[in-house]
N, C-alpha and C positions, 0 to 999 in steps of 0.2 A: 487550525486545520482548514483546510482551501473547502471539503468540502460541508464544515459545521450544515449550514440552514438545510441542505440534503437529506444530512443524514438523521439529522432531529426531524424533520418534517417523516422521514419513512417509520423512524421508533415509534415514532409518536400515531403512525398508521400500524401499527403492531407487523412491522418489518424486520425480520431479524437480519443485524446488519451484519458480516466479516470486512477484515481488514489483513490484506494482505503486506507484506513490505518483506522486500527481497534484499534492504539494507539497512544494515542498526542504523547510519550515518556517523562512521566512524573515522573518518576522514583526518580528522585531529585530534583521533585518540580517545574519544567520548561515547564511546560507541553503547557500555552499562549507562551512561547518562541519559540517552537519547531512548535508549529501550523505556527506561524508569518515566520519560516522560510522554513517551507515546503510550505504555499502558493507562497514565493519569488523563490521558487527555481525551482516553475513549468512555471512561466513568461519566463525567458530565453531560455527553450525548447521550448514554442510553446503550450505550455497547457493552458488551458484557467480556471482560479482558480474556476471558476462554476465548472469544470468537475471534482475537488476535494474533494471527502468524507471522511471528520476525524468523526469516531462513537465515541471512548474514551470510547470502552468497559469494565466496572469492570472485566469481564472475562479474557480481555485482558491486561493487566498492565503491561508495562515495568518490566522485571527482575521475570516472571514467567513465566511458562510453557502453553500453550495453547494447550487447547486442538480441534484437528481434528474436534474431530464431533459437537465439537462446531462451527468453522469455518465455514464447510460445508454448513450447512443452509445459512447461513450469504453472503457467495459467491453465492451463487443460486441465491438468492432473488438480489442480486446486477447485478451479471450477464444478468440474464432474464431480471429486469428491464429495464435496457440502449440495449440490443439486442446487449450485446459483441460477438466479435466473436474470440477473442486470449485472454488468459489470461498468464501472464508473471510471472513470481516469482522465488525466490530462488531454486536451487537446493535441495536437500535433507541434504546438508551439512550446510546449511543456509550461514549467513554472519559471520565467527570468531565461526562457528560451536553454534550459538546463538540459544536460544531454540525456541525463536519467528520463526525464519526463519526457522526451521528445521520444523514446524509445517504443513504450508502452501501446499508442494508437497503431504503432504498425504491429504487433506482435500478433 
């Protein structure tokens, strides 16, 4: 995960951390795979797999373009809900300048 040293370093300040993700990455079909390994990969940080939300948005689908003002609401309603108070993401360059990730800083 891009943001490992982060989010150890906040568990580790007794930060309770969520994890949003708006797509299994189902792109070629792997979509129970990549759930099964995102829930594994939040255990060893310190994240507790409750405080992980996969939607598996049709809007949002591996390998196209998301759009902002879609996102927007979506983060809101996520936000408010749990009473976050830092939201973490991609820069505007995203990850391998991916269109998913470039999405998120403007939302």
């Amino acid at each position: 995960m891009f943001f490992s040293p982060l989010i150890r370093n906040a568990v580790r300040g007794g930060v309770r951390v969520f994890v949003l993700c708006l797509s299994s990455g189902d792109f070629y079909g792997e979509g129970d795979i990549r759930r099964k390994e995102l829930f594994n990969a939040v255990i060893p940080l310190g994240i507790n797999p409750s405080d992980v939300t996969i939607m598996d948005l049709d809007e949002c689908k591996d390998g196209t373009e998301w759009s902002p003002s879609y996102i927007l609401p979506i983060l809101h309603r996520f936000i408010l809900s749990l009473d976050v108070n830092l939201v973490v993401t991609f820069d505007d360059m995203g990850v391998s300048v991916a269109s998913i990730g470039i999405s998120f800083p403007h939302s």
